[in-house]
C-alpha positions in Angstrom: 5.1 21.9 -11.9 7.1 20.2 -9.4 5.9 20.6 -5.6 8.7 22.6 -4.2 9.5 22.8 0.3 8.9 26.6 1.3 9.6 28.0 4.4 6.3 29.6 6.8 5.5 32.7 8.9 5.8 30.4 11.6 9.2 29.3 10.6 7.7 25.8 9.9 9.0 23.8 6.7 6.0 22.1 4.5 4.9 21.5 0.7 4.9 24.8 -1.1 1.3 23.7 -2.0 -0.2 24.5 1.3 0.9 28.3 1.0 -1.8 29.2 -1.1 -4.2 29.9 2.1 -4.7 29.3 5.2 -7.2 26.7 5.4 -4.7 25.1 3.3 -1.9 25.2 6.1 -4.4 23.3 8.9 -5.6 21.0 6.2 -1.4 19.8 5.2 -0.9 19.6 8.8 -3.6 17.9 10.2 -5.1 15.6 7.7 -3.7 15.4 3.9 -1.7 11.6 4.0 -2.6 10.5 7.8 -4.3 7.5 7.2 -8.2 6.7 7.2 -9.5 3.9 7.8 -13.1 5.0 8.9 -16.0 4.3 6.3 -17.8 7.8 6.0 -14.3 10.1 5.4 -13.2 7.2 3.1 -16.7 7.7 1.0 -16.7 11.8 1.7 -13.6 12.2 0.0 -14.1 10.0 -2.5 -17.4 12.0 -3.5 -15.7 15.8 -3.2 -12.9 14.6 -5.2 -15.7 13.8 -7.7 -16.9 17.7 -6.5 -13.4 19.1 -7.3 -13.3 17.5 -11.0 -12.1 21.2 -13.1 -11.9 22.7 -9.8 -9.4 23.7 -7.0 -9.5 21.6 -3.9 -9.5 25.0 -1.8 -12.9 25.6 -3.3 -14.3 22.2 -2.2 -12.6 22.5 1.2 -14.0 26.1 2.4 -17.2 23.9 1.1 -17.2 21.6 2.4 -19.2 21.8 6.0 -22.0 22.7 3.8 -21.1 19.7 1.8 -21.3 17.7 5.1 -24.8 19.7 6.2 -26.1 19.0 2.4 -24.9 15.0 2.1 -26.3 13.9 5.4 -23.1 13.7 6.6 -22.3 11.6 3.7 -23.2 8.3 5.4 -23.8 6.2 2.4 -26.9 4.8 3.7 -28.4 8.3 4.0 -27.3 9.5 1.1 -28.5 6.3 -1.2 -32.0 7.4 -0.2 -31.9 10.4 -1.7 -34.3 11.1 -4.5 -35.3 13.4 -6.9 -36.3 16.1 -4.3 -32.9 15.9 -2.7 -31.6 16.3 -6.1 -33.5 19.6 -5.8 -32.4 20.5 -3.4 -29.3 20.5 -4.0 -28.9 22.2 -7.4 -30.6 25.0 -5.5 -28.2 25.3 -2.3 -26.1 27.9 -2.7 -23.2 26.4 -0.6 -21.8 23.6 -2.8 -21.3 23.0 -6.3 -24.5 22.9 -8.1 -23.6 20.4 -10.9 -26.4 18.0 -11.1 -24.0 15.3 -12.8 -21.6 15.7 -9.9 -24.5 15.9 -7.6 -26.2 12.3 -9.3 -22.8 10.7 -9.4 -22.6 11.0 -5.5 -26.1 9.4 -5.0 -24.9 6.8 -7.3 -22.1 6.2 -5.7 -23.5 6.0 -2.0 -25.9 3.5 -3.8 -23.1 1.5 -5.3 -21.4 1.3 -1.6 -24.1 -1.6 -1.0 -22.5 -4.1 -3.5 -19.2 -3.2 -2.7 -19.4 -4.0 1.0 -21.0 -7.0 -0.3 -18.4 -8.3 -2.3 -15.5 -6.5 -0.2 -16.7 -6.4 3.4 -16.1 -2.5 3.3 -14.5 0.6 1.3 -11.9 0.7 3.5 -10.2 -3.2 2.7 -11.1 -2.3 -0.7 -9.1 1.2 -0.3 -5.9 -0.3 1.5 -5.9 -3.2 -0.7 -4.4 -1.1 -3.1 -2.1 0.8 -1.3 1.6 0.2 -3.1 3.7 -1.7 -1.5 7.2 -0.1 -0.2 9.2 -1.1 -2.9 6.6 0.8 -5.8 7.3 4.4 -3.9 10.4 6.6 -4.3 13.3 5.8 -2.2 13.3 9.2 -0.8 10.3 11.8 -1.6 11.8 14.8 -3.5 10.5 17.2 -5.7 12.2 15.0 -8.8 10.5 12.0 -7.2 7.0 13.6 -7.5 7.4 15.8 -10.5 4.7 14.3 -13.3 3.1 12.2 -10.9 -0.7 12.2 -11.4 -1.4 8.4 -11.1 0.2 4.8 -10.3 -0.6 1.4 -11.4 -2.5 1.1 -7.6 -4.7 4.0 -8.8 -5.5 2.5 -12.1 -6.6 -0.4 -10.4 -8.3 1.1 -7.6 -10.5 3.4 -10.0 -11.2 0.4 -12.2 -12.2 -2.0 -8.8 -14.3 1.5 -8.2 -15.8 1.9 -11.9 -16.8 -1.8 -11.2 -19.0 -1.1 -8.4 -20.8 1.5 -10.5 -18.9 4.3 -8.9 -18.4 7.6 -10.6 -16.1 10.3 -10.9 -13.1 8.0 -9.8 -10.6 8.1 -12.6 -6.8 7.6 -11.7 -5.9 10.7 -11.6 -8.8 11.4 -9.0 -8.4 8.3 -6.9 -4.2 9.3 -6.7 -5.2 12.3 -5.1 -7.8 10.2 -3.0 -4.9 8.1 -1.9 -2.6 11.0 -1.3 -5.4 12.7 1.4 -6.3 9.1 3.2 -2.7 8.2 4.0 -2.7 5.3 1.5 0.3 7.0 0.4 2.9 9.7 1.8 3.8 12.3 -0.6 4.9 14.8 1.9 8.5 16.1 0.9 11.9 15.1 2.7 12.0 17.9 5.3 8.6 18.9 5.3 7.8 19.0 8.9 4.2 17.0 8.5 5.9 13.9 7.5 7.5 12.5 10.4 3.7 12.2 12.2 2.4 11.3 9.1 5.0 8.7 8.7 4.2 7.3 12.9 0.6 7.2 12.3 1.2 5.1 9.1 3.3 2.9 11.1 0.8 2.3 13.8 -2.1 2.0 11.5 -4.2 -1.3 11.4 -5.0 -2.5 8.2 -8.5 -3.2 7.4 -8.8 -6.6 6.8 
């Protein structure tokens, strides 16, 4: 399906995805496609997109402080400690999603940060390395523009540069939706009334690197 503009409560315009819920609303307007730059959201994300993988992202987000309490805050150094008694522990916490492949695949991948920052200085150079340039996006965001699109040529190589690493979980199709939450890209619609901030922030945004 096509994402669709609706009209809120509120009288606010914004993607009709966000009307499913309200934790939806606050997470559109406050953080899907404002740019991130810090080290621990970049890896966070990375690892519940991993989490979402056959499920909705509004189950990983009312998650997703018990997520945060579970991962150590997902600092990669914490969490590449973790062992098989935090592997315990988490297939028996009720507050996330017990899937100890999911659950393995984020240890993995806090373990495979340590060659990447080697090699790339941090996730976040790595991230915005591949962020498409101007001329790769739609002239204008519509719901024409975005219908189909699950993945780019960034986000192929993105999740390859991540496969790389040793990372897991991170196929196109999950590191597109990555990019879409971090600000890498904008797919808020033409009149939706988070994209004009989301738009300033990318403008004033250092690049890593």
């Amino acid at each position: 399906m096509a994402p669709t503009l609706a009209t809120f409560p509120d009288g606010g315009r914004r993607c009709s995805w966000c009307a499913a819920a309200p934790e939806y609303v606050a997470y559109h307007d406050e953080e899907w496609g404002r740019p991130v730059t810090d080290e621990v959201r970049l890896f966070e994300k990375l690892c519940l997109e991993g989490f979402q993988a056959g499920l909705s992202w509004l189950t990983i987000l009312r998650k997703r402080p018990a997520f945060r309490r579970a991962f150590a805050g997902f600092e990669p150094a914490a969490v590449a400690r973790f062992g098989a008694r935090d592997v315990a522990r988490l297939l028996a916490d009720e507050g996330i999603v017990r899937h100890r492949g999911k659950i393995e695949a984020a240890i993995g991948n806090a373990r495979a940060m340590a060659a990447l920052v080697e090699a790339e200085g941090s996730l976040a150079r790595l991230a915005w390395r591949h962020e498409p340039p101007a001329s790769a996006r739609p002239r204008r965001v519509t719901p024409a523009a975005l219908r189909g699109l699950t993945e780019t040529a960034e986000s192929r190589a993105l999740s390859r540069a991540l496969k790389g690493y040793g990372f897991r979980f991170v196929g196109p199709t999950t590191v597109y939706a990555f990019m879409q939450a971090m600000g890498l890209v904008d797919d808020h619609l033409e009149g939706c009334q988070a994209r004009a901030g989301v738009e300033a922030a990318r403008r004033r945004l250092v690049r890593p690197g």
